[in-house]
Kinemage of the C-alpha trace (Angstrom):
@kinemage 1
@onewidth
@group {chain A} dominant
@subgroup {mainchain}
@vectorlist {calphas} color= white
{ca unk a 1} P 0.000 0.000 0.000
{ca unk a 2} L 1.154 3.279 -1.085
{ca unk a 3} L 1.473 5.839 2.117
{ca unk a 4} L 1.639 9.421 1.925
{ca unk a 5} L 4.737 11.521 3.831
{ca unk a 6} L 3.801 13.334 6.866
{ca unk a 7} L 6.101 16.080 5.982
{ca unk a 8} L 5.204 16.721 1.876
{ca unk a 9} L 1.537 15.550 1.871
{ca unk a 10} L 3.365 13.203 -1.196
{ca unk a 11} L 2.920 9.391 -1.459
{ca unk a 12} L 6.016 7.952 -0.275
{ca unk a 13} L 6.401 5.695 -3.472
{ca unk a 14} L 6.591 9.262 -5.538
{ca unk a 15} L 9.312 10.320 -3.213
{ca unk a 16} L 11.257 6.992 -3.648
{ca unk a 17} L 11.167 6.907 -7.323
{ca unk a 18} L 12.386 10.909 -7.067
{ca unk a 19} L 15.578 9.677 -4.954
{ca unk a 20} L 16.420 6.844 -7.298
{ca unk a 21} L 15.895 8.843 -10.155
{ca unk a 22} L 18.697 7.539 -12.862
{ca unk a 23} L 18.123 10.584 -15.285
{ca unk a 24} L 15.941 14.128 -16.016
{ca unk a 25} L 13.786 15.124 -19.080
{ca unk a 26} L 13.171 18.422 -18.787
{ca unk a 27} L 10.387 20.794 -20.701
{ca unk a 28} L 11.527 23.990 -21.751
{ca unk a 29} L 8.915 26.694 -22.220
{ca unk a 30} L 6.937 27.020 -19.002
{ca unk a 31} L 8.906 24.881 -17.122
{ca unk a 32} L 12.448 26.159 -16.979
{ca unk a 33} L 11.699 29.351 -18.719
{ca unk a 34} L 9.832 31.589 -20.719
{ca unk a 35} L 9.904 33.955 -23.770
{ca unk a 36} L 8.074 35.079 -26.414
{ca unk a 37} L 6.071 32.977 -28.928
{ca unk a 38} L 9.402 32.827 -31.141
{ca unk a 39} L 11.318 32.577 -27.815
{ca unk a 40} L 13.239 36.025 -27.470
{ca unk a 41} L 13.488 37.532 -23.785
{ca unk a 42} L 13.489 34.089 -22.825
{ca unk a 43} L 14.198 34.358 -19.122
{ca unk a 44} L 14.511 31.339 -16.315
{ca unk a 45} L 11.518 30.662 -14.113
{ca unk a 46} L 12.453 30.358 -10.249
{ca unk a 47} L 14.707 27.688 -9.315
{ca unk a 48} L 15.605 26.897 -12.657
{ca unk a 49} L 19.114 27.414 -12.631
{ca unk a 50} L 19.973 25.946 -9.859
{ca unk a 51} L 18.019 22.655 -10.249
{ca unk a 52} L 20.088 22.170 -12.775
{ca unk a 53} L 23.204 23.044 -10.975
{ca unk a 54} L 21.949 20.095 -8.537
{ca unk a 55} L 21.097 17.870 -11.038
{ca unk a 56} L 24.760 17.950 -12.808
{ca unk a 57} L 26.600 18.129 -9.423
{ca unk a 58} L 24.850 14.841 -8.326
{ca unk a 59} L 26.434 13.675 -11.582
{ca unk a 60} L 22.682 12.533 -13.036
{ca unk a 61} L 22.414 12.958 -16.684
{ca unk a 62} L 19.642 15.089 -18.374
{ca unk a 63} L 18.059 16.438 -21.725
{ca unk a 64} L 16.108 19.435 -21.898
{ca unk a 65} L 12.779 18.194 -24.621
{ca unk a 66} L 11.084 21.195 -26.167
{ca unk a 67} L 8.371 20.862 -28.914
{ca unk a 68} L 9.355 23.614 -30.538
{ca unk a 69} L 10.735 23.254 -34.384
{ca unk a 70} L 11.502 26.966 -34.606
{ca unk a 71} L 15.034 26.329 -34.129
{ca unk a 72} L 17.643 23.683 -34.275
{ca unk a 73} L 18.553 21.890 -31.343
{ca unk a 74} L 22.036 23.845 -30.720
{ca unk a 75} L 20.388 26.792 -31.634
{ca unk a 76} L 17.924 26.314 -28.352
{ca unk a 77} L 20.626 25.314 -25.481
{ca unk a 78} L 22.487 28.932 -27.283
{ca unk a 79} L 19.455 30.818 -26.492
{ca unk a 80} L 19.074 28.743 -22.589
{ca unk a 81} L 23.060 29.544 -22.038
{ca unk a 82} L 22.492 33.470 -23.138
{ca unk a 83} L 19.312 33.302 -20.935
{ca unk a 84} L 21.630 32.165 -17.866
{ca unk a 85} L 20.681 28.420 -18.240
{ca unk a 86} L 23.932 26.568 -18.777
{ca unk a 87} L 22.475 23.710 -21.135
{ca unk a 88} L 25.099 21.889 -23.825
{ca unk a 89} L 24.254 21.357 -27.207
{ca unk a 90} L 24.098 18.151 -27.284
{ca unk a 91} L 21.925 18.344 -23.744
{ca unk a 92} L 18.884 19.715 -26.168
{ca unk a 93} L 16.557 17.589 -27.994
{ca unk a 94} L 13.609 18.819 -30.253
{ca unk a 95} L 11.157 16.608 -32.367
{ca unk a 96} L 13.675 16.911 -34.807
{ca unk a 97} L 16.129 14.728 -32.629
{ca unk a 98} L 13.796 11.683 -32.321
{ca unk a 99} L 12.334 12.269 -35.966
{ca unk a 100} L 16.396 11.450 -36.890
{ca unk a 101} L 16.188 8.252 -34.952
{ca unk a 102} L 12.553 7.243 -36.124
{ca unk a 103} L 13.393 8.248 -39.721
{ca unk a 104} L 16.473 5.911 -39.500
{ca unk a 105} L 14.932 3.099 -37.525
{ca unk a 106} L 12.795 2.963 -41.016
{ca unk a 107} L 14.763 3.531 -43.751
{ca unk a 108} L 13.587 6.894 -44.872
{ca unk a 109} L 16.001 8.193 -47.191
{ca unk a 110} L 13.682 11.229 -48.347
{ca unk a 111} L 11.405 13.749 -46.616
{ca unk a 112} L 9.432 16.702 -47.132
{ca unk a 113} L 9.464 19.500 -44.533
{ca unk a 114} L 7.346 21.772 -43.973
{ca unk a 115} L 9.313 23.825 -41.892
{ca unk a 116} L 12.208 25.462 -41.097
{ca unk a 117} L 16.195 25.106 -40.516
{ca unk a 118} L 15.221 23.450 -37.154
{ca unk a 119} L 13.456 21.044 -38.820
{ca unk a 120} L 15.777 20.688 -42.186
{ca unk a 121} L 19.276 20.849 -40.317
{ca unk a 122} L 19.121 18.204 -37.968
{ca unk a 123} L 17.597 15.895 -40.734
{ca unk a 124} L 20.449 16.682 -43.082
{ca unk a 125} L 22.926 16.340 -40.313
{ca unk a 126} L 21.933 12.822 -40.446
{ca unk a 127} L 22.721 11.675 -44.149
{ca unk a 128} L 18.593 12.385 -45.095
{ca unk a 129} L 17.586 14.490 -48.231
{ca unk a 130} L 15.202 17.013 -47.526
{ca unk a 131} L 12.903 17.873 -50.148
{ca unk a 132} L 11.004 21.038 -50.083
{ca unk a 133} L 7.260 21.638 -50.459
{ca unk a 134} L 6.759 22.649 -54.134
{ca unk a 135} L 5.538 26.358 -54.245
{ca unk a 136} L 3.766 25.526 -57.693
{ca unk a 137} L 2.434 28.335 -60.140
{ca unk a 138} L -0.857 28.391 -60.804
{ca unk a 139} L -0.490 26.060 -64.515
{ca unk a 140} L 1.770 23.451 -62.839
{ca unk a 141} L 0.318 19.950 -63.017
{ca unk a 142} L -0.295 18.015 -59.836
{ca unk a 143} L 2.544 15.419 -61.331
{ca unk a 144} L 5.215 17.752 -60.948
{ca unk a 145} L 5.381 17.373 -57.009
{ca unk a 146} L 8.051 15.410 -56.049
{ca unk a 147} L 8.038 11.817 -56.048
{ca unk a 148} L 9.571 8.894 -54.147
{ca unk a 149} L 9.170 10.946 -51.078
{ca unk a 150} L 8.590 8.767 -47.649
{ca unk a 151} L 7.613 11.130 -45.056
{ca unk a 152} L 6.044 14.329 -44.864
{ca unk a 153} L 7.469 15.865 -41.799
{ca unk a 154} L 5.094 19.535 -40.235
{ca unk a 155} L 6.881 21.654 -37.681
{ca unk a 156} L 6.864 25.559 -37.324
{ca unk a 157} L 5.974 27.308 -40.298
{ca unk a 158} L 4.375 30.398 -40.365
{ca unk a 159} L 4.722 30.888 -43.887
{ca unk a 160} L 2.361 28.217 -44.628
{ca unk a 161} L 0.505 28.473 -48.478
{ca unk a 162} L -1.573 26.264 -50.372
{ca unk a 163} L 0.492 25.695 -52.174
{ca unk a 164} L 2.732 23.856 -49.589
{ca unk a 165} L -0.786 21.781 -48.409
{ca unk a 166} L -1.354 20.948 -52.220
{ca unk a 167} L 2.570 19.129 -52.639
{ca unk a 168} L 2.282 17.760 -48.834
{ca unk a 169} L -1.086 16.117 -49.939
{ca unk a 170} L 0.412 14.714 -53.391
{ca unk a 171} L 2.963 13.210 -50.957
{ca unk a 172} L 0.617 11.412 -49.212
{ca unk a 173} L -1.498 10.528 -51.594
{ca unk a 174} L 1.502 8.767 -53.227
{ca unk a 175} L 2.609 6.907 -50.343
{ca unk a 176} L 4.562 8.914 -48.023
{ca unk a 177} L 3.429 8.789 -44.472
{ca unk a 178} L 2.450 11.998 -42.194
{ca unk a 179} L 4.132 12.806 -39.220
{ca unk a 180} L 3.936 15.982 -37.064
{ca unk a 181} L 6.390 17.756 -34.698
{ca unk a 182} L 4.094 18.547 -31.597
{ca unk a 183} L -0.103 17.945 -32.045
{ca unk a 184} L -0.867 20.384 -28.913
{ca unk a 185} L -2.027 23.810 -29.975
{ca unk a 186} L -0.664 25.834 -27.922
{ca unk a 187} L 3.090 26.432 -25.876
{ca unk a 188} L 3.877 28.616 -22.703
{ca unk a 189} L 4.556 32.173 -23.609
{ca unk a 190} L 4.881 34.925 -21.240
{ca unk a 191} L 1.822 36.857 -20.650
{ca unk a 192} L -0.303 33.424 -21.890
{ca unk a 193} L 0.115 31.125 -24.700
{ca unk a 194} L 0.975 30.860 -28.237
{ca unk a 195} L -1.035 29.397 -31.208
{ca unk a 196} L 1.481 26.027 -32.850
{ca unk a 197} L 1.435 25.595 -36.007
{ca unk a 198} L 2.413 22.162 -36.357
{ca unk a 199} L -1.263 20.731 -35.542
{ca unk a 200} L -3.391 23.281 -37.552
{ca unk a 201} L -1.413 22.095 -40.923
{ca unk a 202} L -1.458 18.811 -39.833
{ca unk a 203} L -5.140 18.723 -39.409
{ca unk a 204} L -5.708 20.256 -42.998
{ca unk a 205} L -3.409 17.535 -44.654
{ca unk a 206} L -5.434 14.928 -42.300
{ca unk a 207} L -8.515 16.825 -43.350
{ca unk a 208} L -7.857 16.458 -47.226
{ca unk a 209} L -6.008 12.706 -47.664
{ca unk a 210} L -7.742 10.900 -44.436
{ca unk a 211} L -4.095 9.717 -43.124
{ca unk a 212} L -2.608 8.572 -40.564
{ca unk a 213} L -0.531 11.024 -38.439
{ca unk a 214} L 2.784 9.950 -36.253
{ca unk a 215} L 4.189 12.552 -33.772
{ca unk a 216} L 8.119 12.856 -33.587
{ca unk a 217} L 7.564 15.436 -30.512
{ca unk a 218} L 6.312 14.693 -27.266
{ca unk a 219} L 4.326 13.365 -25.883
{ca unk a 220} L 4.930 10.268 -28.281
{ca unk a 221} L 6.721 7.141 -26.567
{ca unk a 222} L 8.964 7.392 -29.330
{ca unk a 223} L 9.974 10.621 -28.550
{ca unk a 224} L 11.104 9.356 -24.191
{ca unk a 225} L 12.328 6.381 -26.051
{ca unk a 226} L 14.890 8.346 -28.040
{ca unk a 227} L 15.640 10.537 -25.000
{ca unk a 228} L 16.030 7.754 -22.355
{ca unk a 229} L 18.723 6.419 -25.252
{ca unk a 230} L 20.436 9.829 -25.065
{ca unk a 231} L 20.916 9.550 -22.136
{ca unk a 232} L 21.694 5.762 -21.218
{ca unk a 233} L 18.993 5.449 -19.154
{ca unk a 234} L 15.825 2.992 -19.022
{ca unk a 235} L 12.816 4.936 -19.251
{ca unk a 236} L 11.173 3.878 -16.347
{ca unk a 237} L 13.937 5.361 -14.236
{ca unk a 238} L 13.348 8.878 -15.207
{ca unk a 239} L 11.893 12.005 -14.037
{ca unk a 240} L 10.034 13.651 -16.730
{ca unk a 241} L 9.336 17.395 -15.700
{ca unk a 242} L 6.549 19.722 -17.494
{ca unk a 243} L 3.869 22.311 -17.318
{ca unk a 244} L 1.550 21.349 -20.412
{ca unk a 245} L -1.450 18.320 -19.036
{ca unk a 246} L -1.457 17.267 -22.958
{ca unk a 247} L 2.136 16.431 -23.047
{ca unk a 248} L 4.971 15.159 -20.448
{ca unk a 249} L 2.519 13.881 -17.974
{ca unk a 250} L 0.736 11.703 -21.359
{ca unk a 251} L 4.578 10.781 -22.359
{ca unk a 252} L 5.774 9.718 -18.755
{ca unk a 253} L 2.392 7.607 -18.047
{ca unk a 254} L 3.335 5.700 -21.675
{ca unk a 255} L 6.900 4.875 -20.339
{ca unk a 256} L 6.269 4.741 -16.686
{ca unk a 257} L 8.664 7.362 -16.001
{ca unk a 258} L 8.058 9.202 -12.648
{ca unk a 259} L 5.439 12.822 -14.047
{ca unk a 260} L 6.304 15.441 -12.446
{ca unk a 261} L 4.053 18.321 -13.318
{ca unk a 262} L 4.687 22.328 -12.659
{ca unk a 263} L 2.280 25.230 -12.756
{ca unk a 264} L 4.328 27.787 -14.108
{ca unk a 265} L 3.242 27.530 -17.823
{ca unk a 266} L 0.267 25.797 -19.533
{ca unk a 267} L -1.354 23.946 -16.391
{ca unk a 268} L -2.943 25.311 -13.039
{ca unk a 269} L -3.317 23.607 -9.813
{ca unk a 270} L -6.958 21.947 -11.017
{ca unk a 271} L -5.834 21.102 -14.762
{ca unk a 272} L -5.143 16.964 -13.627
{ca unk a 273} L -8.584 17.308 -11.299
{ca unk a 274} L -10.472 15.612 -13.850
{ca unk a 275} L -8.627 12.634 -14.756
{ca unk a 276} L -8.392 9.206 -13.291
{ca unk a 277} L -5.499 9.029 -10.765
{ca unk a 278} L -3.484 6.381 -12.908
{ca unk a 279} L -2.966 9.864 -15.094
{ca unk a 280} L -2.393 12.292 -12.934
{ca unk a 281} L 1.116 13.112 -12.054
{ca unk a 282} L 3.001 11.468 -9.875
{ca unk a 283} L 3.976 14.777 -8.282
{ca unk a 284} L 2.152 18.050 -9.011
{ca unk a 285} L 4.434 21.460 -7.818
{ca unk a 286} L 4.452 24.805 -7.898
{ca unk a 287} L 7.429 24.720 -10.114
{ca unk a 288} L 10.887 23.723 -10.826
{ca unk a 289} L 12.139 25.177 -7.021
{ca unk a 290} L 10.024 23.342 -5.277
{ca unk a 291} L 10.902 20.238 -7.202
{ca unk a 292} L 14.402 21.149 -5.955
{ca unk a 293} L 13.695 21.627 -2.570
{ca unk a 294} L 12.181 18.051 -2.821
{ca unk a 295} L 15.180 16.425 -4.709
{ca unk a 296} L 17.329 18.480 -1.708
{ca unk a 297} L 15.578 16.535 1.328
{ca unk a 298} L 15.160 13.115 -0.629
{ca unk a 299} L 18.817 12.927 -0.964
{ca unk a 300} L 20.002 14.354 2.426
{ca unk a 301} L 21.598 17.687 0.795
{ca unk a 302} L 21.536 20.902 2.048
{ca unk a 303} L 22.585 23.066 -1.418
């Protein structure tokens, strides 16, 4: 029988898995820090920087997971370091990372993006042709889009045309499969949230060819499965950390990593009140310092 502590109100079980935690997963955007809807004045949220001061100095290994596609996965842990976060390159992982290792695991050789350089440069890093959406003129025949293509891959794009859903759907229809970056609509931005894009043009393409749709990003198992390989760890002996209900609580449930939710971005202290307790979180904090303060006492340290 599970028992709660008398000092933390927090099933002892929950505090356990916390103190034999083998590895971190941490969200970005609401969790460790916020910005703007493209990120700029990002700034860390309380605790942040020291939590992972702890986590390094207890010599524990860690990602930081965002869903964003805006930027490449160097390009992030820059902006964390120049926000005060120290956060190595290869510490960052987008759903561009574990689109590499699903792409791979399956023999794709050629993919459409609709996207950006965070998208493109991470799949090119890895030996696979990107092809681009076909911006076609008005007399171009629908058998000019490119052929042979095996995945059509939907991240951040704000420039988004027709003409880009008409050459994504020709993909499709020709046998490449769908697969999208993040499928929640909205991120942690400061003063609120921010409109995705990656689920709006995924639900037109969806809309129009009646496909499937695979998601690279969180909170896909994939996605903890390519993480937990980062970093040498099973996933069932990490903590997965985040403040949005649709994703890192989902993703730790499907790999029975410890959830750890926060309430400094997307989710309040009701937003888990409706669901069954087998999805709640296994811990549910004000943010990332209390989580610290917690990971503190657990392991008998005092800074």
């Amino acid at each position: 029988m599970t028992t709660a502590s008398s000092t933390t109100g927090i099933s002892d079980e929950a505090l356990r898995r916390l103190r034999d935690a083998r590895g971190f997963i941490f969200d970005m955007d609401g969790t460790l820090a916020l910005g703007d809807r493209v990120n700029h004045g990002l700034a860390p949220l309380p605790g942040a920087v020291e939590l992972l001061g702890w986590v390094r100095a207890q010599g524990l290994p860690y990602v930081v997971f965002t869903n964003g596609s805006n930027r490449t996965p160097g390009d992030f842990a820059a902006v964390l370091r120049d926000a005060g976060l120290d956060v190595p390159d290869d510490q960052m992982m987008t759903p561009a990372s574990s689109a590499v290792v699903m792409f791979t695991r399956r023999g794709y050789k050629r993919v459409m993006v609709l996207g950006g350089d965070g998208l493109t440069g991470p799949l090119r890093a890895a030996g696979i042709e990107v092809v681009p959406p076909v911006e076609a003129a008005p007399d171009t025949r629908p058998s000019d889009a490119p052929a042979d293509v095996d995945a059509v891959l939907v991240g951040w794009f704000r420039e988004f045309t027709m003409s880009h859903l008409e050459a994504a759907c020709h993909a499709v229809w020709s046998g490449a499969a769908l697969y999208s970056a993040s499928e929640t609509p909205f991120f942690a931005a400061a003063g609120g949230r921010a409109l995705g894009t990656s689920r709006a043009i995924s639900a037109m393409i969806r809309s129009v060819t009646g496909c499937r749709l695979t998601v690279t990003g969180k909170p896909s198992l994939d996605a903890l499965r390519a993480a937990a390989t980062r970093l040498g760890v099973t996933a069932r002996d990490l903590v997965v950390v985040g403040d949005d209900p649709l994703l890192e609580v989902p993703m730790a449930h499907r790999g029975r990593a410890l959830a750890v939710a926060v309430q400094t971005g997307l989710a309040g202290p009701d937003a888990y009140d409706h669901l069954p307790l087998a999805k709640r979180p296994h811990l549910h904090l004000r943010g990332v310092d209390e989580l610290l303060s917690l990971l503190q006492a657990t392991s008998g340290a005092t800074s």
